[in-house]
C-alpha positions as CSV (number, residue, x, y, z in Angstrom):
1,X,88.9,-9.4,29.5
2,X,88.2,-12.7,30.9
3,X,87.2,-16.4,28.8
4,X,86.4,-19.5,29.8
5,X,86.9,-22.9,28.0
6,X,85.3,-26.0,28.9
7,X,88.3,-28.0,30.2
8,X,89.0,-32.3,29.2
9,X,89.2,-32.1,25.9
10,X,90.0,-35.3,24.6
11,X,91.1,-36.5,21.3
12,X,88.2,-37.2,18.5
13,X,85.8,-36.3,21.2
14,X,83.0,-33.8,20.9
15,X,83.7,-30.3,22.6
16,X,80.6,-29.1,24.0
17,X,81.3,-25.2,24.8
18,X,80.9,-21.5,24.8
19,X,83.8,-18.9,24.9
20,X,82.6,-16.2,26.9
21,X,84.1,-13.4,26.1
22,X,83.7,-9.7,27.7
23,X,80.1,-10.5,28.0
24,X,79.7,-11.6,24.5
25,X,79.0,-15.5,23.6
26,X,81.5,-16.4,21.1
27,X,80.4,-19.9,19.6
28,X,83.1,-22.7,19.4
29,X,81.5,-25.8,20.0
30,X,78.1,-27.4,20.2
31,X,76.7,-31.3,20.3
32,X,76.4,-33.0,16.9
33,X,74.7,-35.0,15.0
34,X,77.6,-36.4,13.7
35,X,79.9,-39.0,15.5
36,X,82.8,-41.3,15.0
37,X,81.4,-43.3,12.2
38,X,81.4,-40.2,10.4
39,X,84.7,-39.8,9.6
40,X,87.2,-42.6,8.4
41,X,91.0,-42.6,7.9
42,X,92.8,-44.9,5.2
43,X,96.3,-45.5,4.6
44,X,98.0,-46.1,1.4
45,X,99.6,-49.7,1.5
46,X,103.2,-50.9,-0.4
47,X,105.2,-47.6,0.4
48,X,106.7,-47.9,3.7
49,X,108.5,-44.5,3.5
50,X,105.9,-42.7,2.5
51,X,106.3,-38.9,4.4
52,X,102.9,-36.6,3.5
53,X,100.9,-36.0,0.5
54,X,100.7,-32.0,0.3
55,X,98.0,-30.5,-2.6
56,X,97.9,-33.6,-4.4
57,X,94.7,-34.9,-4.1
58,X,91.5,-34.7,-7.1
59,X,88.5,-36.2,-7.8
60,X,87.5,-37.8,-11.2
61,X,84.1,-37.7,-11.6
62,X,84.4,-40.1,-15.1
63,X,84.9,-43.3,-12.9
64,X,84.0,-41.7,-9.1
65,X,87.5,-42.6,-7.9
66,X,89.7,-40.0,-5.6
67,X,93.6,-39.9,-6.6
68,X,96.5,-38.8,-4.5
69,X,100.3,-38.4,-5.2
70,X,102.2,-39.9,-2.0
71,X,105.8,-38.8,-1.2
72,X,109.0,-39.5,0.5
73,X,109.3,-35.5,0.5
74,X,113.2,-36.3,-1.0
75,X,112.8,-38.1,-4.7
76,X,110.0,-41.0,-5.1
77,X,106.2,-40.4,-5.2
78,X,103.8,-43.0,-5.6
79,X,100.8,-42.4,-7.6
80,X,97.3,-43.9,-5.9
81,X,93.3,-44.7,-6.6
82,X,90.9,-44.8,-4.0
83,X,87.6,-46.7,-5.2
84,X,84.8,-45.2,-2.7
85,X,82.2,-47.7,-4.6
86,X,84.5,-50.8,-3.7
87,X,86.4,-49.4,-0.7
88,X,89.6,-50.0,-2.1
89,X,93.2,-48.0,-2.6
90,X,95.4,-49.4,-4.8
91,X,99.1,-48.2,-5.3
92,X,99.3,-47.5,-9.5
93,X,103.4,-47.3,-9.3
94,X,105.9,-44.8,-8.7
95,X,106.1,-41.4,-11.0
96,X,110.0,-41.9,-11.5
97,X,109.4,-45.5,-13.1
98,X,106.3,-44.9,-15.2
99,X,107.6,-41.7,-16.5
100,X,111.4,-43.0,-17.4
101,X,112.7,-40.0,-15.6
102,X,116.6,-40.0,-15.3
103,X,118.4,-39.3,-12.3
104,X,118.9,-35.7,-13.3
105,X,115.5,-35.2,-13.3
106,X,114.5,-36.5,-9.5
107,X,111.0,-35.1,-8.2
108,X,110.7,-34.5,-5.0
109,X,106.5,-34.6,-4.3
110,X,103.7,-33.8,-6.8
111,X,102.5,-30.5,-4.6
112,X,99.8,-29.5,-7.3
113,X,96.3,-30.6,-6.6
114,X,95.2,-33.4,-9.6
115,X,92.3,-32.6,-12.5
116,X,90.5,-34.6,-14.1
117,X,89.2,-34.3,-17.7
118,X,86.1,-35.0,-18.5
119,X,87.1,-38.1,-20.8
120,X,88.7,-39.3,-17.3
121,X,92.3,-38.5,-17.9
122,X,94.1,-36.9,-15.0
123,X,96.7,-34.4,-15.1
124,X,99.0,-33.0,-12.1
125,X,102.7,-31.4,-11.5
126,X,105.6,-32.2,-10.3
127,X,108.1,-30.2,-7.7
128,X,111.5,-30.2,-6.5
129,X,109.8,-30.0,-2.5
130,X,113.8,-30.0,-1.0
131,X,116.9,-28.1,-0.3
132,X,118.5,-29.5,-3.3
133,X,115.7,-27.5,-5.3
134,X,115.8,-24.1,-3.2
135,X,119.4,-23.7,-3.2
136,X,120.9,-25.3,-6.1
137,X,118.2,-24.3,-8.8
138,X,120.7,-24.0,-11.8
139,X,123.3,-26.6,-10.7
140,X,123.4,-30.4,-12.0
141,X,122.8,-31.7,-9.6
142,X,120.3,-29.1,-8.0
143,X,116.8,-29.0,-9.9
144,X,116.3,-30.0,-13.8
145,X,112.5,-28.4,-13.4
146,X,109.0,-29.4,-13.0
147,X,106.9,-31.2,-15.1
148,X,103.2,-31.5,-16.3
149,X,102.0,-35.1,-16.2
150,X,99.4,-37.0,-18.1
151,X,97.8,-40.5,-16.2
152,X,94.9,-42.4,-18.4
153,X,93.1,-44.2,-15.6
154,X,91.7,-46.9,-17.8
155,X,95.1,-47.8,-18.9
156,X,97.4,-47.0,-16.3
157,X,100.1,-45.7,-18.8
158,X,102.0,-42.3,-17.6
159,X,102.6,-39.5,-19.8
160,X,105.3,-37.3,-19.7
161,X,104.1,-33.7,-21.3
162,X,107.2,-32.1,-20.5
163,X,108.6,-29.2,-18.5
164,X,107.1,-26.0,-17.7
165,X,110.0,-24.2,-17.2
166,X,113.7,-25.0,-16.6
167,X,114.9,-25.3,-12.9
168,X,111.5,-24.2,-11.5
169,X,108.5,-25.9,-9.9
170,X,105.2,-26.4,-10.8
171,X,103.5,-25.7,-7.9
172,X,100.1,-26.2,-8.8
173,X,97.4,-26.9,-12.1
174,X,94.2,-26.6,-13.2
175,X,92.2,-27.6,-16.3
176,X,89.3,-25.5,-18.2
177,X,86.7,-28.4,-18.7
178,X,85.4,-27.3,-21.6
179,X,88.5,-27.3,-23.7
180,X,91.4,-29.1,-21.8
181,X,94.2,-26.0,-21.7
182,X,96.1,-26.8,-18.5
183,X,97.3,-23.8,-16.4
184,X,100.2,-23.9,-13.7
185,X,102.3,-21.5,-12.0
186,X,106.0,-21.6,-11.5
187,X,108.1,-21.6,-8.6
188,X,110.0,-19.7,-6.9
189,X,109.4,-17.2,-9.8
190,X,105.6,-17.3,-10.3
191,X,105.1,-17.7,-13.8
192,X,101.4,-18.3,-14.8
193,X,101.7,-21.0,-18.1
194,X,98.6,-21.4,-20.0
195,X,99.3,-24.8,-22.0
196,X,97.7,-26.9,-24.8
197,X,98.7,-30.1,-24.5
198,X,96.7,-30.7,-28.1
199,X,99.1,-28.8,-29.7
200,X,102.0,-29.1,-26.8
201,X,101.8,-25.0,-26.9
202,X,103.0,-23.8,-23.9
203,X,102.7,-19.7,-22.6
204,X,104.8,-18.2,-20.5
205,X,101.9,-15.4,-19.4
206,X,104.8,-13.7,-17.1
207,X,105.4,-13.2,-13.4
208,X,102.7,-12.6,-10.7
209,X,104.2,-12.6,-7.4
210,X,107.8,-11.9,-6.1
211,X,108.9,-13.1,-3.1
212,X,106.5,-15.6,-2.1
213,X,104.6,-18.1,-4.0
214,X,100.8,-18.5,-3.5
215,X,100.4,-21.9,-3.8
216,X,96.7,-22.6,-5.1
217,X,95.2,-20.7,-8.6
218,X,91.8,-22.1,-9.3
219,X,88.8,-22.4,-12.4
220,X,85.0,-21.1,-12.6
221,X,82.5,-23.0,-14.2
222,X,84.0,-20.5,-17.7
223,X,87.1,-22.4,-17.6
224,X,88.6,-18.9,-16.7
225,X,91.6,-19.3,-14.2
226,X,92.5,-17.4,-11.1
227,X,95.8,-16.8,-9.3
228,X,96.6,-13.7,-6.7
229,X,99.6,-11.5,-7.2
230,X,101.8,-10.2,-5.0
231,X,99.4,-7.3,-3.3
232,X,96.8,-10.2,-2.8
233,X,94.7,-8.8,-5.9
234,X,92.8,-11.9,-7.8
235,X,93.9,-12.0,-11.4
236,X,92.0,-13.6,-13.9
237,X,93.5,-15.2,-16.9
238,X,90.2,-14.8,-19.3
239,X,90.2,-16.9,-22.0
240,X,88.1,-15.3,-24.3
241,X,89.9,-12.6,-24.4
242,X,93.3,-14.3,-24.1
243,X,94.2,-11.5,-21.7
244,X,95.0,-11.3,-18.0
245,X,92.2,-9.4,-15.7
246,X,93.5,-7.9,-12.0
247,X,91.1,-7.5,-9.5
248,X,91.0,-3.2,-8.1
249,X,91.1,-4.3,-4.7
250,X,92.8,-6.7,-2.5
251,X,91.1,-9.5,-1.0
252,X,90.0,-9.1,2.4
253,X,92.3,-9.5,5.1
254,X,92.4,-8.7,8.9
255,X,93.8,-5.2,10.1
256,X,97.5,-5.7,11.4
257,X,97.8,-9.1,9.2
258,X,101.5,-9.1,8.2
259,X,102.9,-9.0,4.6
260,X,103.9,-12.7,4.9
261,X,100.2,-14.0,5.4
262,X,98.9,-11.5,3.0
263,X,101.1,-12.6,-0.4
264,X,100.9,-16.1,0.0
265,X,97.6,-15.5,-1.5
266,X,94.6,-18.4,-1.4
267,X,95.1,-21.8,0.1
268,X,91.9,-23.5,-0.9
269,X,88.6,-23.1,-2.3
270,X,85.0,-25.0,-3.1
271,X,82.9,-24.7,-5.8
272,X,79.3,-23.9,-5.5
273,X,77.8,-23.8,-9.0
274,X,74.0,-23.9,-8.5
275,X,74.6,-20.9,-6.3
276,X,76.9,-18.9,-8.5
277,X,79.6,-18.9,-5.6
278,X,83.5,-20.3,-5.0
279,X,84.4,-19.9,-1.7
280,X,88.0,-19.4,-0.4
281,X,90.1,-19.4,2.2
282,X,93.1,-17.0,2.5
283,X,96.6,-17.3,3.8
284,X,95.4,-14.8,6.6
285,X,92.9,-17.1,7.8
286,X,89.7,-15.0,5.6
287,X,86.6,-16.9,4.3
288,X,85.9,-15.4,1.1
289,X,82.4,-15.8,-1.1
290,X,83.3,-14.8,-4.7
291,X,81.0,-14.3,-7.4
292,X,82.5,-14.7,-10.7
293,X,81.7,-13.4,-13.9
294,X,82.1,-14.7,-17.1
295,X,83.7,-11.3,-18.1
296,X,86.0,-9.3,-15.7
297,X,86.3,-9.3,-11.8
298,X,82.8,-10.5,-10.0
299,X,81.9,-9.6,-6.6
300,X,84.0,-10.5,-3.1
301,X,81.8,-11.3,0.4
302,X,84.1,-10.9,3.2
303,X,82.5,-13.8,5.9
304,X,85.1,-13.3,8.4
305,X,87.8,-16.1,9.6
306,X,88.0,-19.3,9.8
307,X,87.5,-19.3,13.6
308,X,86.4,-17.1,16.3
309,X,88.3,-18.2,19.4
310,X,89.1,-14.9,20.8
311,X,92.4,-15.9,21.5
312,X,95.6,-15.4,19.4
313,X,95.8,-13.7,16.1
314,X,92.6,-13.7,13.6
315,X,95.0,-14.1,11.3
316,X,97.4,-17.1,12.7
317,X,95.2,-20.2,11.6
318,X,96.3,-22.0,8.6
319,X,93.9,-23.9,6.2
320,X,95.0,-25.4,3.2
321,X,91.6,-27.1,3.0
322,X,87.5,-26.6,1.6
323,X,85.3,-29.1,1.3
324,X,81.1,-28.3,0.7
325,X,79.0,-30.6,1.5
326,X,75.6,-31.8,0.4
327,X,74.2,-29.4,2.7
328,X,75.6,-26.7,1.6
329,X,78.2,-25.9,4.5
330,X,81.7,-25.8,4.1
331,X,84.1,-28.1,6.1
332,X,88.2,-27.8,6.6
333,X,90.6,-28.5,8.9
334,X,92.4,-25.9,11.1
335,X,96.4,-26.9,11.6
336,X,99.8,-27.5,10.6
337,X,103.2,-26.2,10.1
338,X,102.9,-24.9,13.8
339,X,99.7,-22.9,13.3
340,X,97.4,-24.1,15.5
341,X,93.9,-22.9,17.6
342,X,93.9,-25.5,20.0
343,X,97.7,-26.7,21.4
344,X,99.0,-29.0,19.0
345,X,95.7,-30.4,18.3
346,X,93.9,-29.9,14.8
347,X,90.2,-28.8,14.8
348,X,87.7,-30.1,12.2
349,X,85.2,-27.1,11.6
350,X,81.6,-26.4,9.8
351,X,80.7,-23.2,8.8
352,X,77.2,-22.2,7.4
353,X,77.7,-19.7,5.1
354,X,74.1,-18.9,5.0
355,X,74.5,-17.8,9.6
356,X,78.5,-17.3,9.2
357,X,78.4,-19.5,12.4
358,X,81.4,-21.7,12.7
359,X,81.5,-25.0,14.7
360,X,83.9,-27.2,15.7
361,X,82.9,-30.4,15.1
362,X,86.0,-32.7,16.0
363,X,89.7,-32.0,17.7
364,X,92.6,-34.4,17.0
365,X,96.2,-34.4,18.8
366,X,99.0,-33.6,15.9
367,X,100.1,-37.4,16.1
368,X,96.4,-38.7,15.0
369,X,96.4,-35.7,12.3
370,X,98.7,-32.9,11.7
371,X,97.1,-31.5,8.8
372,X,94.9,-31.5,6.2
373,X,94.9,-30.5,2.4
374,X,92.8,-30.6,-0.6
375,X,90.3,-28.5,-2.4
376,X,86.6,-29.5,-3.6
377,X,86.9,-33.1,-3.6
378,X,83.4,-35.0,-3.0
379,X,82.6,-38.0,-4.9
380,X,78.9,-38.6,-6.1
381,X,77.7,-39.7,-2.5
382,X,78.4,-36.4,-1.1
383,X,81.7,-38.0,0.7
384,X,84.1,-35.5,1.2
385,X,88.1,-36.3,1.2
386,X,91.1,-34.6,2.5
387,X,94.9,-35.6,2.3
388,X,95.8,-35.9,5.9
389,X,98.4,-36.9,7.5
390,X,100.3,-37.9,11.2
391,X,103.4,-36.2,12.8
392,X,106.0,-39.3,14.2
393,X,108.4,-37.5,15.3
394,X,108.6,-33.5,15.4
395,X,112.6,-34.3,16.0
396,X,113.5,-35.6,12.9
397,X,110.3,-34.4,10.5
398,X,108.7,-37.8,10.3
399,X,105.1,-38.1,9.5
400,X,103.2,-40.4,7.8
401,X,100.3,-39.7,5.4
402,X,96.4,-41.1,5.2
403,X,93.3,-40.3,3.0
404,X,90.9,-38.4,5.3
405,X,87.1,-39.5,4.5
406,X,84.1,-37.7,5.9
407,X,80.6,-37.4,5.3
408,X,78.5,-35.1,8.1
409,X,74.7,-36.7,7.5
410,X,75.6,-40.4,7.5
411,X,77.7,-43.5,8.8
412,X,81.3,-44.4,6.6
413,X,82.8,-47.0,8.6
414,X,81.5,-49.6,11.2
């Protein structure tokens, strides 16, 4: 079995190439109408300390702005705004301050992704995101629990809505649209919560995984929410019905995949309404089309992995990012936490899910980006955005954290 790569690389250059593989032309690269101008980086001014960003990243479509939650990764996040119309990113303050929280009651990141409603409220999570959380859950000074959080952009005033659930995590959130119930899941336990913060109900709906936490649940167009349990099954929470749906089948996932990729469940999807489809990308490195249904399970489209080098496991790459664009391809970024396609270098890939062709479009060294998160987040220009951030030193697990802005069919930056 021989293959052949097109050899000096270089960082945010294009990659012009084919992957011949045992006679069969595996695509990985091809020229581009994009170039440099394309893509932009921005950094988030006043918090010198500032480590990574993780999920938290959403788009409000009430006043076109992008938000991100900004962390030490120990016990301060810093809440920010980034204005695409004026350019702008503006530091709003830091969660412990504008939600009073006593010392007791540290956060250690905001790993949730952040909604919007449609009135232009936004609403995220909080998480414990240290050792002090994983190993002292029940102790004083281990981890009070996580809470849901309430931020009214036109007055910058914080809202504290309380905790999920004592000493756990709230590892991610999303809002049904149409009536404003918030839904979260717990960690390390993996409770779903359905919660009215109308009425300040809150359900406890039960456990869905065990060992493992999948990290992302997501919403169709319904305001029905989605989570996988622990044998990678979607479940639906249907609101209609008030009753939890699970998927017959498993989602689709490479033969020999171990147990470890499978649970973790999704890691980030993009909404395609006019089409009927979210797409998703799985902790074993799948591209999934799903077709929901207003009622019960809708219909999975396997479109293979998120890259077809030829070399390592299918099922190695992480991606805990999705992005479609105006053009109706999807875009993420292929790296992190020592999952890599190209030597400690991320890859920025298009996929047409019309051909299933998959092109890499840029490669950066882990010290210009490590990786990439964020799900669906593309303000009224068709400008897509991704929480990225740098690795500093690998000794010591410094890094430092940027807003990642791209756009594939026009110039951003001079």
């Amino acid at each position: 079995m021989n293959s052949c790569f097109l050899n000096g690389l270089r960082s945010a250059s294009w990659i012009a190439g084919l992957l011949l593989m045992a006679g069969t032309e595996i695509l990985l690269a091809q020229p581009s109408a994009a170039t440099d101008k394309h893509v932009a980086f921005i950094e988030y001014p006043d918090f010198p300390e500032a480590h990574s960003t993780w999920g938290s990243i959403g788009y409000n479509a009430a006043s076109n702005t992008v938000h991100i939650g900004v962390t030490n990764h120990r016990n301060n996040v810093a809440l920010y705004t980034f204005d695409p119309a004026k350019n702008t990113m503006k530091q709003n303050g830091f969660i412990r301050e504008m939600a009073n929280l006593r010392a007791f009651q540290w956060q250690g990141k905001i790993h949730s992704k952040i909604v919007a409603s449609p009135e232009g409220s936004i609403y995220f999570t909080t998480d414990g995101g240290e050792s002090r959380e994983e190993y002292l859950m029940e102790h004083p000074q281990g981890y009070a629990g996580g809470f849901f959080m309430k931020w009214d952009a036109k007055t910058g005033d914080l809202k504290n809505l309380g905790l999920g659930m004592q000493y756990e995590s709230l590892k991610d959130i999303d809002i049904d649209p149409k009536t404003g119930t918030l839904y979260g899941i717990t960690y390390p336990q993996a409770h779903f919560l359905v919660y009215d913060p109308a009425k300040n109900n809150l359900r406890d709906m039960g456990r869905l995984a065990s060992s493992h936490v999948p990290r992302v649940l997501f919403t169709d167009w319904w305001g029905n929410c989605y989570y996988v349990d622990w044998r990678q099954r979607l479940v639906k929470y249907e609101k209609d019905s008030d009753s939890l749906v699970f998927a017959r089948e498993s989602l689709p996932a490479f033969e020999g995949t171990p147990g470890s990729k499978i649970i973790t469940g999704v890691t980030a999807y993009a909404k395609d309404e006019a089409k009927g489809i979210i797409y998703l990308v799985t902790y074993g490195a799948k591209v999934i089309a799903f077709h929901p249904q207003k009622e019960g399970i809708g219909k999975v489209e396997d479109l293979g992995g998120v890259i077809d080098t030829g070399e390592g496991a299918a099922w190695g790459p992480y991606v805990p990012n999705l992005n479609i664009g105006n053009n109706g391809k999807l875009y993420y970024v292929i790296g992190g936490h020592g999952n890599y396609v190209l030597k400690d270098k991320t890859v920025l890939v298009e996929l047409d899910p019309a051909t299933k062709k998959k092109t890499i479009l840029r490669e950066y060294p882990i010290t210009t980006m490590t990786e990439a998160t964020g799900s669906d987040i593309k303000d009224k220009d068709g400008n897509m955005y991704f929480a990225g951030r740098r690795v500093i030193s690998v000794k010591d697990d410094s890094s430092a954290p940027f807003l990642i802005k791209f756009n594939p069919e026009k110039d951003i930056r001079k």
